[in-house]
C-alpha angles and dihedrals in degrees: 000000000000094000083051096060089042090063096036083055100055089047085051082044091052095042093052084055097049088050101042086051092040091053095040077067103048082046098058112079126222124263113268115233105231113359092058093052134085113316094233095050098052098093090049091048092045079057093061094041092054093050085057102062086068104232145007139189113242141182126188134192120203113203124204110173135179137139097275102055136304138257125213137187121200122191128178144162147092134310119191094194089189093060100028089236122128123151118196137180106223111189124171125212109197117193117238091248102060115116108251094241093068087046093054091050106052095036109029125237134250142198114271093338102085104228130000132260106310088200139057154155126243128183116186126206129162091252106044141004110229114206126199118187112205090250111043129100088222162022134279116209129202128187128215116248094025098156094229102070112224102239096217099011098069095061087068093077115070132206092213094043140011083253107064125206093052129122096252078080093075100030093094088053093042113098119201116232099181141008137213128184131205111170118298083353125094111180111189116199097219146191113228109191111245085234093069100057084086102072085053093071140039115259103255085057101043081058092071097052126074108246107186122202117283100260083062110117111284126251123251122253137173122199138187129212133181133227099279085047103257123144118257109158135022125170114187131185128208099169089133093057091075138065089076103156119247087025124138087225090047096105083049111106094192138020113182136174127212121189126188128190132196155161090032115199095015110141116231128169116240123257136237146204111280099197145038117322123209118184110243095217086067107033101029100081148146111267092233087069095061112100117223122279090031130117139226149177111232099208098091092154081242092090092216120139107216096040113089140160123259107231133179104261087217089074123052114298135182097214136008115211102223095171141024109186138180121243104190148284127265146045109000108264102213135269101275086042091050092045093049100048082046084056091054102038083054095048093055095041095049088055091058096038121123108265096229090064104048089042088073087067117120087217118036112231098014119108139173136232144205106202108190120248120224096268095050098043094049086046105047101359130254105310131155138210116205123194144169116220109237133210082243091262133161145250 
């Protein structure tokens, strides 16, 4: 008996251990992701916790301030990371006040039409960026690895996500300095390297700004995580990267980003283009390259003046070439010597065109005209294009 009980109270002893070892593992929690690790690499790690949760709704806000007006930039959409699709509206709102050179640079200008379209569509896949400007009545693709980069369009794919131009961009590059915490919600005050700010904007506009080297003095960020770690809010300034003399934004005292993201994880099917699609390797050209006669939309997403799209002039079109003339050989002659033989060439020219093709004009008797620059006339010689704007008819 009493060798029985001796031996039913080591198995109960042996039990009480396994069950005290078994439950001081069920007690300890797993380690979190991204709120357990390394101060400084939290915002990283809350980057590649956000992209796993495949895909996020965003809207950011892109702030340029000064005393004489404001211009913002909203985009907002959808990005599926698994699949490297995202789709986004971008839509710009310019105050009155603005110099007209600021205007013209972030958003292009056009021949007769002021600026071009402030608003636009964008569909990314990894295989082409479809652009739809607001009026147009289609889509420009255009297609990855085209060996003629698209200045303006290329800006609109990411690395850290399918949308370019977003502040995911800079987040594997953003080091925390500090954390708070208020409830569900973890707000790092954080450090983005000035180097990165470039990624945050296409190049003709990161030309205007002043990008120091990468040892300059970081940017401050704040960013907002959730409980499982994903991104939901980053607010960037890059106030310091202007004031660059000569710049179109020179006059501008504050330039900020805000970024919000939301419905983490939410399938949705990617969208596609819902209208006619023109590649852009064949319709997006140099006017120059238009032959007379022919007729072409000026909002290409690239914001350059003298690149158009070559559209049928039996549809709706913003301009119509009736002349391309030659201006010389030679030695360039200077800009206020160029522009002055192009005036003359188109005046000439206007007066012979077919009639058929001036009458389109919004204005009778009033034409446009694209003069070479150095560069251009030493390259491919002084040629001019001469158009009439149109009030987008048909033939």
């Amino acid at each position: 008996m009493i060798r029985h009980l001796a031996r039913t109270g080591a198995v109960l002893t042996l039990a009480s251990l396994l069950l005290t070892a078994c439950s001081g593992g069920q007690d300890t929690p797993a380690e979190h992701p991204v709120l357990d690790q390394k101060l400084g690499l939290q915002v990283h790690l809350a980057l590649r916790q956000t992209q796993k949760a495949d895909g996020a709704d965003f809207v950011q806000t892109l702030t340029f301030a000064s005393k004489k007006g404001r211009a913002v930039q909203t985009v907002s959409g959808r990005m599926d990371f698994a699949k490297g699709t995202g789709e986004a509206t971008t839509e710009w709102h310019l105050s009155k006040g603005l110099p007209r050179e600021t205007k013209d640079t972030l958003l292009g200008a056009t021949p007769g039409k002021g600026n071009a379209d402030p608003s636009a569509r964008v569909l990314v896949d990894p295989q082409h960026i479809h652009y739809r400007a607001e009026s147009a009545a289609y889509w420009l693709q255009y297609t990855t690895g085209d060996t003629r980069p698209p200045l303006g369009i290329d800006h609109l794919r990411g690395s850290e996500g399918p949308v370019g131009g977003t502040l995911l961009e800079a987040l594997g590059a953003t080091e925390a300095t500090s954390r708070r915490t208020d409830g569900s919600r973890h707000t790092y005050e954080a450090d983005m390297p000035t180097s990165t700010a470039g990624q945050l904007l296409p190049e003709d506009l990161r030309r205007e700004l002043s990008l120091p080297f990468p040892q300059s003095a970081p940017l401050p960020t704040t960013v907002s995580v959730d409980d499982r770690g994903r991104v939901t809010h980053v607010r960037a300034d890059l106030s310091t990267t202007l004031g660059k003399k000569d710049s179109a934004f020179e006059d501008m005292t504050s330039l900020t980003i805000d970024l919000r993201l939301s419905g983490h994880g939410v399938p949705k099917p990617a969208a596609k283009p819902d209208g006619p699609v023109l590649p852009a390797r064949d319709a997006v050209r140099s006017v120059d390259s238009v032959k007379p006669g022919g007729c072409v939309d000026f909002s290409t997403g690239r914001r350059l003046v003298d690149t158009v799209v070559d559209v049928p002039c039996s549809g709706a079109h913003d301009g119509r070439v009736f002349a391309r003339r030659t201006l010389g050989t030679g030695p360039y002659p200077g800009s206020t010597a160029a522009r002055q033989k192009a005036a003359a060439a188109c005046g000439t020219a206007y007066d012979t065109a077919p009639g058929r093709w001036v009458s389109e004009a919004e204005r009778a008797g009033h034409y446009w005209y694209m003069w070479p620059k150095q560069e251009e006339w030493e390259q491919h010689g002084g040629y001019v294009s001469c158009l009439v704007v149109t009030t987008r008819g048909a033939d």
